[in-house]
C-alpha positions as CSV (number, residue, x, y, z in Angstrom):
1,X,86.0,80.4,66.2
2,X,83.3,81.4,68.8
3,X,85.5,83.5,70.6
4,X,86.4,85.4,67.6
5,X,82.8,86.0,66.8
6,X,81.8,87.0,70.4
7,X,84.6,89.5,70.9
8,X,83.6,91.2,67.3
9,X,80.3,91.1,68.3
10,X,81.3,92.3,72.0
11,X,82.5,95.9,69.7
12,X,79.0,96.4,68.6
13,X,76.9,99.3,70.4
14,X,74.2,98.0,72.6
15,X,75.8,94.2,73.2
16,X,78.3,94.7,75.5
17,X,76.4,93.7,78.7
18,X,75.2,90.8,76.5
19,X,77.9,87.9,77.1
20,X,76.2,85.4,78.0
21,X,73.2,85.5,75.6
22,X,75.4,86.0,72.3
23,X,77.9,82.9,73.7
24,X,74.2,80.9,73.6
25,X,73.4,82.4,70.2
26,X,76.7,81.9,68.4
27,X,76.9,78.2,69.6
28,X,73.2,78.0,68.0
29,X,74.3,79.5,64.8
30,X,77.2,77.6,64.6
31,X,74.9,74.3,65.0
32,X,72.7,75.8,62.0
33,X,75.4,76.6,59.5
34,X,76.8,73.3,60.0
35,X,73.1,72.0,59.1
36,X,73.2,74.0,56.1
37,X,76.9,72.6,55.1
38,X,76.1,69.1,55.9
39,X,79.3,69.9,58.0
40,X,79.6,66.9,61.3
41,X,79.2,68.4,64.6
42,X,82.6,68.6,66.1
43,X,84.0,69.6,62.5
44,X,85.8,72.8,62.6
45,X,83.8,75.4,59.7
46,X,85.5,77.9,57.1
47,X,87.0,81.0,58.3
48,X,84.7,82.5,55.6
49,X,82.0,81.3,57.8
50,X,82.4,84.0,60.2
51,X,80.6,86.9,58.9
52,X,77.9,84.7,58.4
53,X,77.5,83.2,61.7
54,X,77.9,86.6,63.2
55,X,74.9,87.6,61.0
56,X,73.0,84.7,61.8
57,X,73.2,85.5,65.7
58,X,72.1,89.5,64.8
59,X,69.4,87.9,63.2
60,X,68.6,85.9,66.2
61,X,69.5,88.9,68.9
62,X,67.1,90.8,66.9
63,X,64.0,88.3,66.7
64,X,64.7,87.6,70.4
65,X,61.1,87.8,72.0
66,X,59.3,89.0,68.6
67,X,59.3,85.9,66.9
68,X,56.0,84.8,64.8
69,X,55.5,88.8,64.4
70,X,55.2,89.3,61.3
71,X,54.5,92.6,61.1
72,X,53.5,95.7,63.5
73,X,51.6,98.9,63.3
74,X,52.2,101.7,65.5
75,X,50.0,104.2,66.7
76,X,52.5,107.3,65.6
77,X,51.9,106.1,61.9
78,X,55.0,103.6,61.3
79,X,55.1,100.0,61.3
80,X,58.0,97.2,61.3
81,X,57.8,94.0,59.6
82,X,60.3,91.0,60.6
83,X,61.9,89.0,58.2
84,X,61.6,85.2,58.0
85,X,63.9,84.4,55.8
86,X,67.2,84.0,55.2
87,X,69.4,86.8,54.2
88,X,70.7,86.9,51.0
89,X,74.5,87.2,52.0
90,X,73.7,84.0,54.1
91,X,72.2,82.0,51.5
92,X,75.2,83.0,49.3
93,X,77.7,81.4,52.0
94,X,76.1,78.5,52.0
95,X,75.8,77.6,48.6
96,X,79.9,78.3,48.2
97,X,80.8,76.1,50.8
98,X,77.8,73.8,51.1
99,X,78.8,70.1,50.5
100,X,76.4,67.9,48.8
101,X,74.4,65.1,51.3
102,X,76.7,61.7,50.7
């Protein structure tokens, strides 16, 4: 599964030089969704799983050395604002294959 991911994510403009650091960010993602599922470490997740865990690590790639910002004014008359939460396409993965604490 994490080659999978890292090879789409490999495609994606700006992350080809970035090997190393998405490897790191998928095997943290993966760690987190199976959190989420109440999946066992060395249990193998979903194939629907994967868009998710590739969003997760965009998420992460993209918070990468901004995180507790939660917003930012700029000088030209534009601001950002990071988000803290989960995405919504996320959340609905993990409530269709999230299995219940037992």
């Amino acid at each position: 599964m994490e080659k999978k991911i890292l090879e789409s994510l490999l495609k994606r403009p700006g992350l080809q030089d970035q090997k190393s650091v998405l490897t790191d960010m998928i095997q943290d993602s993966i760690n987190d969704m199976r959190t989420m599922l109440n999946y066992d470490d060395e249990e193998e997740l979903p194939d629907g799983c994967i868009p998710t865990i590739k969003e997760l690590v965009l998420v992460r790639y993209n918070q990468d050395g901004v995180e507790g910002i939660s917003s930012e004014s700029q000088s030209s008359g534009g601001s950002t604002t990071y988000m803290d939460a989960l995405p919504d396409r996320v959340k609905r993965t993990v409530r269709k294959y999230r299995r219940l604490p037992g």
